[in-house]
N, CA, C and O atoms as a Tinker XYZ file with bonds, in Angstrom:
   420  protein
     1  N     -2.236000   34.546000   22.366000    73     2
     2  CA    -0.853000   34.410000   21.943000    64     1     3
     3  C     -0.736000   33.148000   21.091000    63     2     4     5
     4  O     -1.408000   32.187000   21.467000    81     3
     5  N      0.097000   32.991000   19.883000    73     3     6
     6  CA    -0.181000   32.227000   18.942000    64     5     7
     7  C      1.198000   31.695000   19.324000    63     6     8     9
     8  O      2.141000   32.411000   19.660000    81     7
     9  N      1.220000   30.160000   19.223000    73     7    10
    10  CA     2.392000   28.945000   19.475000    64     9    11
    11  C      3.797000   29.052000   18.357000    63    10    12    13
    12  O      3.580000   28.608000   17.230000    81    11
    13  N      4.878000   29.488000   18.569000    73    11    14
    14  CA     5.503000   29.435000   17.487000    64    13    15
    15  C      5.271000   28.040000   16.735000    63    14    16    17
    16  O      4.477000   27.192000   17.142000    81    15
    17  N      6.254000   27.873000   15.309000    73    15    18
    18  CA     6.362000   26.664000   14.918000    64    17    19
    19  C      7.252000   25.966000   14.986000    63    18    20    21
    20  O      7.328000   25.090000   14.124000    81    19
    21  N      8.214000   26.039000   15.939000    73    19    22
    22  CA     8.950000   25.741000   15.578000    64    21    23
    23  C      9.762000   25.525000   17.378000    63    22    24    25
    24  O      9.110000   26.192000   18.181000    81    23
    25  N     10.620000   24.986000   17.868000    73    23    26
    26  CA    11.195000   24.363000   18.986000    64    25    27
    27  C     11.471000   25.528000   20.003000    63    26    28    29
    28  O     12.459000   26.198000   19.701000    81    27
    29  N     10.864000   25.884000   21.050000    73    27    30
    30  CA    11.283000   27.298000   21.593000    64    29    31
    31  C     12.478000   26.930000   22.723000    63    30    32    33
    32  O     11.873000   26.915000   23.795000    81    31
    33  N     13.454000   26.721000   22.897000    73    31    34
    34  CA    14.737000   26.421000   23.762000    64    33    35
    35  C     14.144000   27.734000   25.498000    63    34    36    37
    36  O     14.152000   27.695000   26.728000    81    35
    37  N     14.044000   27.964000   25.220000    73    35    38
    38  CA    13.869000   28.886000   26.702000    64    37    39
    39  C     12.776000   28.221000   27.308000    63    38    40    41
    40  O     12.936000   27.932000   28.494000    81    39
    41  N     11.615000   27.885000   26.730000    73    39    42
    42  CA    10.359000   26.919000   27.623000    64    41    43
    43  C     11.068000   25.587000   27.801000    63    42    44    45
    44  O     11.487000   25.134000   28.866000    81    43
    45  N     11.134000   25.081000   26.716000    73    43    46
    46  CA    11.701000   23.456000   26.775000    64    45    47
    47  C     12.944000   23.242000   25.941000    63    46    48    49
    48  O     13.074000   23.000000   24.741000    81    47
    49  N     13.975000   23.430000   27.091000    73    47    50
    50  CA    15.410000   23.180000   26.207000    64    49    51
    51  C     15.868000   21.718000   25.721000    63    50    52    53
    52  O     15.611000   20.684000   26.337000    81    51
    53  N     16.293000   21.766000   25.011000    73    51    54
    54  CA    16.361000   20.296000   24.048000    64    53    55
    55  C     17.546000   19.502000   25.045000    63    54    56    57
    56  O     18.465000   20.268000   25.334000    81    55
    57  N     17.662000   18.347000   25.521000    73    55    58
    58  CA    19.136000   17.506000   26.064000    64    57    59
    59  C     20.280000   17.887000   25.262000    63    58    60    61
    60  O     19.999000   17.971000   24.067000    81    59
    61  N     21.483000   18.141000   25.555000    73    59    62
    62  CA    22.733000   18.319000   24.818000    64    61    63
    63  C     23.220000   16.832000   24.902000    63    62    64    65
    64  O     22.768000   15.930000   25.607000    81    63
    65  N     24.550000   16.794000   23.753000    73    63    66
    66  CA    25.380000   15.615000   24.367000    64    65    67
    67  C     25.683000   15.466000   25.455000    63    66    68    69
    68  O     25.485000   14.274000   25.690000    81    67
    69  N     26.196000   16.119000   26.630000    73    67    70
    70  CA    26.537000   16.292000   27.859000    64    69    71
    71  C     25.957000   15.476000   28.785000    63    70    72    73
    72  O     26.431000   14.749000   29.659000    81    71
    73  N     24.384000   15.830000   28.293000    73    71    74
    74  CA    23.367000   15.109000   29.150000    64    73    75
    75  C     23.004000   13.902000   28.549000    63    74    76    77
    76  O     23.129000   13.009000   29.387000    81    75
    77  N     22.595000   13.451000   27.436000    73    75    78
    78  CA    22.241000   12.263000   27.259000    64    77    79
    79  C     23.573000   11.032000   27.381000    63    78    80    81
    80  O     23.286000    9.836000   27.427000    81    79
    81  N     25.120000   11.546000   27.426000    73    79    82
    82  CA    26.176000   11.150000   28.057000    64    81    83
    83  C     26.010000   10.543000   29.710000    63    82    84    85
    84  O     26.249000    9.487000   30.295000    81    83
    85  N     25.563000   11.636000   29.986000    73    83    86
    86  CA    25.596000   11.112000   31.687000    64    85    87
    87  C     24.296000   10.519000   31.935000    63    86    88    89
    88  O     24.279000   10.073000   33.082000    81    87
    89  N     23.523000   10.388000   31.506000    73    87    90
    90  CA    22.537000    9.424000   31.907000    64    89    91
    91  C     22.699000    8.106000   31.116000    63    90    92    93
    92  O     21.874000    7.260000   31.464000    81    91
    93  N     23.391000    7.785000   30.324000    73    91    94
    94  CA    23.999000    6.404000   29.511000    64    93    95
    95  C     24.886000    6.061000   30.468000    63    94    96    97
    96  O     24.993000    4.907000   30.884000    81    95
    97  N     25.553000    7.002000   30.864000    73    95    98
    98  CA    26.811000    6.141000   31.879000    64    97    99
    99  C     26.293000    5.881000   33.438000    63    98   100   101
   100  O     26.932000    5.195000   34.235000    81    99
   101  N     24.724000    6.702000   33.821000    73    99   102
   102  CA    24.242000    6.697000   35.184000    64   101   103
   103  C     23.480000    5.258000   35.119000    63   102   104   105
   104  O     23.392000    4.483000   36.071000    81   103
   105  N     22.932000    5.042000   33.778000    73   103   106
   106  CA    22.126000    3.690000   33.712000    64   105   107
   107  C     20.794000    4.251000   33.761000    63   106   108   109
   108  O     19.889000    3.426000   33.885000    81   107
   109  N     20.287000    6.169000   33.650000    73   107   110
   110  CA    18.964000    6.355000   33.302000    64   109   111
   111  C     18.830000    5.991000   32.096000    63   110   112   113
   112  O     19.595000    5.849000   31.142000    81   111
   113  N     17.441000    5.825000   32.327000    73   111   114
   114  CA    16.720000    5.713000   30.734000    64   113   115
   115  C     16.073000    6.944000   30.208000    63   114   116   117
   116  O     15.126000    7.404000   30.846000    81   115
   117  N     16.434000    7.477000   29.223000    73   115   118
   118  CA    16.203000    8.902000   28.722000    64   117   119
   119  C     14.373000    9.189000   29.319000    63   118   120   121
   120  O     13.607000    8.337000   29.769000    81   119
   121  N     14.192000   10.232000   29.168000    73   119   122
   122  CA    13.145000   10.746000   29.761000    64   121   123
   123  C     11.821000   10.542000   28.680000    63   122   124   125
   124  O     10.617000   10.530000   28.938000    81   123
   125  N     12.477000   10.398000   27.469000    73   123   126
   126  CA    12.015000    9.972000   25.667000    64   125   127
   127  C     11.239000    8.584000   25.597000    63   126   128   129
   128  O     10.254000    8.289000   24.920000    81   127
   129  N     12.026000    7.769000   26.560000    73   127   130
   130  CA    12.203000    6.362000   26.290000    64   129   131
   131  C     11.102000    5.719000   27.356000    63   130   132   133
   132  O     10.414000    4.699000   27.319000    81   131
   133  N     11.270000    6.895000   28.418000    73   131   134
   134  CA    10.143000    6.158000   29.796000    64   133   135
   135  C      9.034000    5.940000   28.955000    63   134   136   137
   136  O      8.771000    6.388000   27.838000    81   135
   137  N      8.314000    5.015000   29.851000    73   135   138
   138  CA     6.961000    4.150000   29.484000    64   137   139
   139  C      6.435000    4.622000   30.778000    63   138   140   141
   140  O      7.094000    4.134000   31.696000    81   139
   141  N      5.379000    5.482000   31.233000    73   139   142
   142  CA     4.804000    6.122000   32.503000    64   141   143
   143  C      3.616000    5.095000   32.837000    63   142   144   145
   144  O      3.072000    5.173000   33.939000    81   143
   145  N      3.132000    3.964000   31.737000    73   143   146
   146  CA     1.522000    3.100000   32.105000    64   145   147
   147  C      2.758000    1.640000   32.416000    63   146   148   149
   148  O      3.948000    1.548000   32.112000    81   147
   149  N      2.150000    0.998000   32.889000    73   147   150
   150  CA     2.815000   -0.210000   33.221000    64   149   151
   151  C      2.554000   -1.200000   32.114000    63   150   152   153
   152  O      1.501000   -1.071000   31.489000    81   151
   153  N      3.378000   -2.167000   31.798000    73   151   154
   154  CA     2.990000   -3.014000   31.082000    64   153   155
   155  C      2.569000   -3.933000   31.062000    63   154   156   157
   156  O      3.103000   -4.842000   31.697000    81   155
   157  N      1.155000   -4.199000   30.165000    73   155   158
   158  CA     0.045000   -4.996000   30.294000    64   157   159
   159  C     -0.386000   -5.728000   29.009000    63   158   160   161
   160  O     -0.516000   -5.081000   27.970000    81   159
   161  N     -0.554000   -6.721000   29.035000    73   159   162
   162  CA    -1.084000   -8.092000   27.438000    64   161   163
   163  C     -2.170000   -7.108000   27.487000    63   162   164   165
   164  O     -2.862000   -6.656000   28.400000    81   163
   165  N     -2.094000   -6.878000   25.978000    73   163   166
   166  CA    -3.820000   -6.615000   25.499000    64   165   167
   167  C     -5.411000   -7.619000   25.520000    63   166   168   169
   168  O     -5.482000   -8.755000   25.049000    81   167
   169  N     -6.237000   -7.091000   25.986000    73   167   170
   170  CA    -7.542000   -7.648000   26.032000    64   169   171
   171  C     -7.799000   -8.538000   25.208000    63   170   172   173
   172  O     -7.463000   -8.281000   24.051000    81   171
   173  N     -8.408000   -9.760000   25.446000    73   171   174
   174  CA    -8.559000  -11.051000   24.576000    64   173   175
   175  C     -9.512000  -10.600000   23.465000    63   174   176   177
   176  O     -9.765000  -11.254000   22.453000    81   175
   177  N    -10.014000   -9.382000   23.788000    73   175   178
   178  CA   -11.420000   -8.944000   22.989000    64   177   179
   179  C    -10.565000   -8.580000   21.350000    63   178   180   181
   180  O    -10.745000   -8.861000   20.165000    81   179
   181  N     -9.542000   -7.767000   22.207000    73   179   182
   182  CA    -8.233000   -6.602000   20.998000    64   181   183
   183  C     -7.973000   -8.011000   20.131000    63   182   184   185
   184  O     -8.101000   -8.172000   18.917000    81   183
   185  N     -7.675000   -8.721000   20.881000    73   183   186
   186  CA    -6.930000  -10.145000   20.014000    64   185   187
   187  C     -7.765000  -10.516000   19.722000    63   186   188   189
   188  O     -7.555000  -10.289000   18.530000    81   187
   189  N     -8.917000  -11.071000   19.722000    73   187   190
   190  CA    -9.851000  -11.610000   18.990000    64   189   191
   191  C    -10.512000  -10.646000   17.656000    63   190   192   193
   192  O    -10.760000  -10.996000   16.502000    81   191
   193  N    -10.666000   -9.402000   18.283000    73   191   194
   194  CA   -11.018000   -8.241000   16.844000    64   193   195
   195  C     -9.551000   -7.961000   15.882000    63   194   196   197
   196  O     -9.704000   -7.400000   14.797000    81   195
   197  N     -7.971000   -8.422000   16.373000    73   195   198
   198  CA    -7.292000   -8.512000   15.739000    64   197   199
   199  C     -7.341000   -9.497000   14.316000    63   198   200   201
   200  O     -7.162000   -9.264000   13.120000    81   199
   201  N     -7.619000  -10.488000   14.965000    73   199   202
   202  CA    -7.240000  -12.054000   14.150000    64   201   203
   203  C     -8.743000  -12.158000   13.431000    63   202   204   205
   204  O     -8.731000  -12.769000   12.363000    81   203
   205  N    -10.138000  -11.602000   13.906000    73   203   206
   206  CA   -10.881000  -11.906000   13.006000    64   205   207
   207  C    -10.845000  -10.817000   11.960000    63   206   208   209
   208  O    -11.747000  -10.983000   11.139000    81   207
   209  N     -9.946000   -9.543000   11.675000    73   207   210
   210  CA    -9.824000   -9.125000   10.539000    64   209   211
   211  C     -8.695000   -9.271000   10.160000    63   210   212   213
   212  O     -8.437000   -8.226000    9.563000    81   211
   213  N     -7.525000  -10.152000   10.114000    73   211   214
   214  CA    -6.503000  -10.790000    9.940000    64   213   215
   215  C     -7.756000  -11.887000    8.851000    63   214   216   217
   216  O     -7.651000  -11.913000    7.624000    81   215
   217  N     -8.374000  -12.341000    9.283000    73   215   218
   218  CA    -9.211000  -13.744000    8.312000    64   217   219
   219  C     -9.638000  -13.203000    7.451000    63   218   220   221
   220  O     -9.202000  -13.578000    6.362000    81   219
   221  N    -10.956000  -11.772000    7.425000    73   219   222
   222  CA   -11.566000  -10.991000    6.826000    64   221   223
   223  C    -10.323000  -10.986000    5.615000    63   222   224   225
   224  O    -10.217000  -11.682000    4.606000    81   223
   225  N     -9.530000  -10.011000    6.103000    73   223   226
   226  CA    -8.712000   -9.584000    5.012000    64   225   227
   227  C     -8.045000  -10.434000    3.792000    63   226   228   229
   228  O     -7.962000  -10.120000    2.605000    81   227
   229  N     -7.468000  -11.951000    4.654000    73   227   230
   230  CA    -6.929000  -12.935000    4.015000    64   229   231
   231  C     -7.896000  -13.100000    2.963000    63   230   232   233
   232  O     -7.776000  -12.999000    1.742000    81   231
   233  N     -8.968000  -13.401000    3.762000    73   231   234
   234  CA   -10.336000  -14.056000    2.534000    64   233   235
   235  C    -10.366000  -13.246000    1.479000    63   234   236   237
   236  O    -10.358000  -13.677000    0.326000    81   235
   237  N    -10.407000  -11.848000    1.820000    73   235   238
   238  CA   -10.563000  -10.965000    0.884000    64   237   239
   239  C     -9.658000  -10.739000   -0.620000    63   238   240   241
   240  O    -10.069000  -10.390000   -1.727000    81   239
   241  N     -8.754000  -10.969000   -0.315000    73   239   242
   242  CA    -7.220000  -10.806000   -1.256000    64   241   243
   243  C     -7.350000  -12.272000   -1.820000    63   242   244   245
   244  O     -6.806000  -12.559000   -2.886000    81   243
   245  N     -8.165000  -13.318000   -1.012000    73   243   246
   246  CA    -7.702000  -14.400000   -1.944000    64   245   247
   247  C     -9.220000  -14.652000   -2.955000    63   246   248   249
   248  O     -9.343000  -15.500000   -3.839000    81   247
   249  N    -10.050000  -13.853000   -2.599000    73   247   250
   250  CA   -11.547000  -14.184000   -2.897000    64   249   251
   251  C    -10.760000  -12.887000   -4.454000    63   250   252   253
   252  O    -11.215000  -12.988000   -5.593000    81   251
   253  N     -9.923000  -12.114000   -4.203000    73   251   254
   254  CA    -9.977000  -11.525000   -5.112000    64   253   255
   255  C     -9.209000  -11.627000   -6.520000    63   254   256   257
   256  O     -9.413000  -11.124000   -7.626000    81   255
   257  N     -7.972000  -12.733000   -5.857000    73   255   258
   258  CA    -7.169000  -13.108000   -6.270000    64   257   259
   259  C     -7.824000  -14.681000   -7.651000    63   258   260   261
   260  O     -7.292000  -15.209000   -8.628000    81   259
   261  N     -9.263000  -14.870000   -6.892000    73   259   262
   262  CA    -9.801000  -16.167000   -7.977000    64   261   263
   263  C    -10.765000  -15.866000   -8.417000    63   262   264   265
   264  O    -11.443000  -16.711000   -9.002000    81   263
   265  N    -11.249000  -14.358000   -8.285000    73   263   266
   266  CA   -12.171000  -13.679000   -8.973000    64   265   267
   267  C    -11.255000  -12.963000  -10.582000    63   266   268   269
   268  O    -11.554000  -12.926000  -11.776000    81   267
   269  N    -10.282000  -12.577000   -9.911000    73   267   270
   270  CA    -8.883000  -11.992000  -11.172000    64   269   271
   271  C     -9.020000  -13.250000  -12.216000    63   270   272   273
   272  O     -9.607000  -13.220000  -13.298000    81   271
   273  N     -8.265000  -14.474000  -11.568000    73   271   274
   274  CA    -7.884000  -15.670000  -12.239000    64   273   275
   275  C     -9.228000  -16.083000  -13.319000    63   274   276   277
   276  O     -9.270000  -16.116000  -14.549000    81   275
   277  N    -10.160000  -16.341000  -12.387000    73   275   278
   278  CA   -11.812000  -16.438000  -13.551000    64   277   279
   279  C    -12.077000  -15.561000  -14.511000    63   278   280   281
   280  O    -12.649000  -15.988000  -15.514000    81   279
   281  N    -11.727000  -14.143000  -14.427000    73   279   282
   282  CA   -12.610000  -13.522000  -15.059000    64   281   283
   283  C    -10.990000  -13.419000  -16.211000    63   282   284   285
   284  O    -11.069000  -13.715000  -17.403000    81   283
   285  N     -9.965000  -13.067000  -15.712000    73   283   286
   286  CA    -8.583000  -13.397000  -17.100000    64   285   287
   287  C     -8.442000  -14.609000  -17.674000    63   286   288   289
   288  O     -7.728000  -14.776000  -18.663000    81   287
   289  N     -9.116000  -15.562000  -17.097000    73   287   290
   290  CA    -9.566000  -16.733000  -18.058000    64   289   291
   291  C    -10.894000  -16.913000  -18.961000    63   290   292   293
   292  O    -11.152000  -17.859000  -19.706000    81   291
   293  N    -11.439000  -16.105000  -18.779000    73   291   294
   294  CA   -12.718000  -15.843000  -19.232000    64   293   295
   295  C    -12.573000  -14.984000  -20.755000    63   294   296   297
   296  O    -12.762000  -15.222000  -21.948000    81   295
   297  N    -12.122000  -13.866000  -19.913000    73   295   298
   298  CA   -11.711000  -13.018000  -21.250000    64   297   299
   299  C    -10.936000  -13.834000  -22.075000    63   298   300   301
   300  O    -11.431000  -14.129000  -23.164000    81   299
   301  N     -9.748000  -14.294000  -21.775000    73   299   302
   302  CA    -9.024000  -15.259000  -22.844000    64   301   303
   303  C     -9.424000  -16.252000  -23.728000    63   302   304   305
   304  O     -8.824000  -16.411000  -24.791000    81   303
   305  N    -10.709000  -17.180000  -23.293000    73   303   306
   306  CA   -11.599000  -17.891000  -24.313000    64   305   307
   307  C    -12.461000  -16.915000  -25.160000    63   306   308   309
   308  O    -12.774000  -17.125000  -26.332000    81   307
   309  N    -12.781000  -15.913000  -24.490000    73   307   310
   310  CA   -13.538000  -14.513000  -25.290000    64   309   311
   311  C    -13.031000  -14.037000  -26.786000    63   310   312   313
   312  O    -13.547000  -13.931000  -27.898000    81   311
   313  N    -11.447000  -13.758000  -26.067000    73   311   314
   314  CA   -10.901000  -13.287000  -27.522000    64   313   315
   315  C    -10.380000  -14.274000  -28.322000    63   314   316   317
   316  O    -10.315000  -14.058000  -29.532000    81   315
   317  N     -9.956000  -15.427000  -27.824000    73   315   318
   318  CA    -9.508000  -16.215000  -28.581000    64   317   319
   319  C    -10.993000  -17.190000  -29.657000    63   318   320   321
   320  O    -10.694000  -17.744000  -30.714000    81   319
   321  N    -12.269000  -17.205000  -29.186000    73   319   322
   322  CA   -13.470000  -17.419000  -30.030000    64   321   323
   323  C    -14.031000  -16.325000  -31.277000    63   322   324   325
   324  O    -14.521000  -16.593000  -32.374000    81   323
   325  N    -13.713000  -14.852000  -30.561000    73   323   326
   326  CA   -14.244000  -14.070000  -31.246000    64   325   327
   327  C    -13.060000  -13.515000  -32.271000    63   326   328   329
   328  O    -13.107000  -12.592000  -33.084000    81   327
   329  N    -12.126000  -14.301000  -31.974000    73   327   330
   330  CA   -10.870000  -14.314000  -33.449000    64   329   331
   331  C     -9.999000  -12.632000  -32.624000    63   330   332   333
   332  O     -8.862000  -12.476000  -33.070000    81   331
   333  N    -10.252000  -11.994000  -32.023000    73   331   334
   334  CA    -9.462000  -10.791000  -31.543000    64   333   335
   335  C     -8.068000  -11.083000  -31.009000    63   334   336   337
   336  O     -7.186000  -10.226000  -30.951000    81   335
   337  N     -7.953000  -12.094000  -30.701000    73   335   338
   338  CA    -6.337000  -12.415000  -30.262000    64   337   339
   339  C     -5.367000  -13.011000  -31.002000    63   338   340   341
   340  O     -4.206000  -13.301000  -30.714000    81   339
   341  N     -6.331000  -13.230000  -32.515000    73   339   342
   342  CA    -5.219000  -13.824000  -33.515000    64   341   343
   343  C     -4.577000  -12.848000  -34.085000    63   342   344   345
   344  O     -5.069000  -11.754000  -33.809000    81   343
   345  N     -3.507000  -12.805000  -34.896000    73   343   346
   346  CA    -2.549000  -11.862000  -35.196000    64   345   347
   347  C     -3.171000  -11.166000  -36.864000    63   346   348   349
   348  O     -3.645000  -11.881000  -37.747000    81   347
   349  N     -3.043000   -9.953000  -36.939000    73   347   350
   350  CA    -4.092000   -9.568000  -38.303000    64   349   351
   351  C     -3.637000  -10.562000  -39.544000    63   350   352   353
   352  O     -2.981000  -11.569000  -39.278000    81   351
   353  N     -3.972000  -10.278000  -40.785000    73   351   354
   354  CA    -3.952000  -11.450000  -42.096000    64   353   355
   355  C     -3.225000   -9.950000  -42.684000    63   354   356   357
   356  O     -3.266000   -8.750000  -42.411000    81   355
   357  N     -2.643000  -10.738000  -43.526000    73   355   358
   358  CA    -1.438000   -9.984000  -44.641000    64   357   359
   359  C     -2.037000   -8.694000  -45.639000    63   358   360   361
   360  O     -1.343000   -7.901000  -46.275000    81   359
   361  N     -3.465000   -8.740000  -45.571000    73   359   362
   362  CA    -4.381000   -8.487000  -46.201000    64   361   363
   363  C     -5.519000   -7.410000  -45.825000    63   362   364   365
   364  O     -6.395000   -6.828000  -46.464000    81   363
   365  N     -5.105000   -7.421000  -44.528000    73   363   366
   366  CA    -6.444000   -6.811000  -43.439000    64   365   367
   367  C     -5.895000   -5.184000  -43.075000    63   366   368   369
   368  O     -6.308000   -4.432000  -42.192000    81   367
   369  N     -4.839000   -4.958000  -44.074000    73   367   370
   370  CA    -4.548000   -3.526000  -43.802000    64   369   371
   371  C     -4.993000   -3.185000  -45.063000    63   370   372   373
   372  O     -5.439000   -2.040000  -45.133000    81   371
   373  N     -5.009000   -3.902000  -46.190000    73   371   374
   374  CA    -4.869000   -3.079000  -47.496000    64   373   375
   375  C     -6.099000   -2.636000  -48.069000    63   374   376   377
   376  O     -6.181000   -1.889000  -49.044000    81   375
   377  N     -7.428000   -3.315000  -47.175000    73   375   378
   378  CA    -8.497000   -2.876000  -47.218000    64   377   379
   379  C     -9.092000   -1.109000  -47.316000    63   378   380   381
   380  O     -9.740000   -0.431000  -48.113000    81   379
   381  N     -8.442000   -0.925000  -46.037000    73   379   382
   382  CA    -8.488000    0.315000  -45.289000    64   381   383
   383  C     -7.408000    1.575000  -46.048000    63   382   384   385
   384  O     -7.649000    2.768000  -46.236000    81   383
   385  N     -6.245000    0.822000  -46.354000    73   383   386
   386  CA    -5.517000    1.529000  -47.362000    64   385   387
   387  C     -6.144000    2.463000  -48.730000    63   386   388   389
   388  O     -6.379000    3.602000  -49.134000    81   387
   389  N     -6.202000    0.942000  -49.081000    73   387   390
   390  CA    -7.575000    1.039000  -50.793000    64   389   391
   391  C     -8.313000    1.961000  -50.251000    63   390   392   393
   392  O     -8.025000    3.045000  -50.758000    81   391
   393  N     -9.406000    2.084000  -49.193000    73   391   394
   394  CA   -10.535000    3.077000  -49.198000    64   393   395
   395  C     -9.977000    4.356000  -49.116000    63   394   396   397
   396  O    -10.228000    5.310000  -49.852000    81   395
   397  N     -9.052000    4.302000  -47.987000    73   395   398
   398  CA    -8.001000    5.861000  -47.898000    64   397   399
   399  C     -7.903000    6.689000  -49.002000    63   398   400   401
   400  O     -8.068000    7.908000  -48.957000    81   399
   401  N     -7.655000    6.094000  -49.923000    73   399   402
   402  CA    -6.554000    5.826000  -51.372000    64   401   403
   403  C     -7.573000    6.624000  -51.877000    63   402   404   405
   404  O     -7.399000    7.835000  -52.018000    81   403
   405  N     -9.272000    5.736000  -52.345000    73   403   406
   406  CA    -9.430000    6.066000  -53.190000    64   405   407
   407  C    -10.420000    7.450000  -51.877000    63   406   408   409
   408  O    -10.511000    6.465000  -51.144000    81   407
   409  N    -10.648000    7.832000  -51.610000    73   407   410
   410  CA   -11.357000    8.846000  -51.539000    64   409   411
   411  C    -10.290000   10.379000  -51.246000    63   410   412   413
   412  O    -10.763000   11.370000  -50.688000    81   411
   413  N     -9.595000   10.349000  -51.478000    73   411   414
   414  CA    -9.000000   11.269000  -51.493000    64   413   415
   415  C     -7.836000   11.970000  -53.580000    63   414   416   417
   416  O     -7.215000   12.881000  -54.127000    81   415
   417  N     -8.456000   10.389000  -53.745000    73   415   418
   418  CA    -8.235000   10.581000  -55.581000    64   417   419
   419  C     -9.123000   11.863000  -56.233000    63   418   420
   420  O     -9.067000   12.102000  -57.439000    81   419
């Protein structure tokens, strides 16, 4: 037998207002809301494998963050030596024009 998809009210009927009313005014705590394990601090181990990839990660974003900074400073002496970041010359189109020009004369 295959599970519908969808909420079946005859197996498990949903709370009405009615009911989640009277257990607000009884002082239950919805049946949603119970916590059935008791509550317990997590293992020093959890916290310690927490916080050492809390560091991992930090390092990571900042190792990447001055790897960015070096290498966009890098490129920037790049183009600015190899003349690519200066703005073209008044002149540096009409080259390409002229050849256009003449091979199609």
């Amino acid at each position: 037998m295959t599970m519908p998809p969808f909420h079946d009210p005859q197996r498990n009927p949903l709370p009405d207002a009615n009911d989640i009313e009277r257990e607000a005014a009884d002082g239950i705590e919805p049946a949603s809301l119970q916590d059935s394990s008791p509550i317990h601090s997590p293992s020093p181990a959890l916290e310690r494998d927490k916080r050492r990839l809390r560091n991992i990660f930090i390092g990571l974003v900042l190792a990447g963050l001055a790897a960015g900074s070096v290498m966009g400073i890098g490129i920037a002496i790049f183009l600015k030596r190899t003349g690519l970041a200066d703005p073209p010359s008044p002149n540096q189109g009409s080259l390409y024009e002229h050849l256009n020009a003449s091979g199609h004369s």
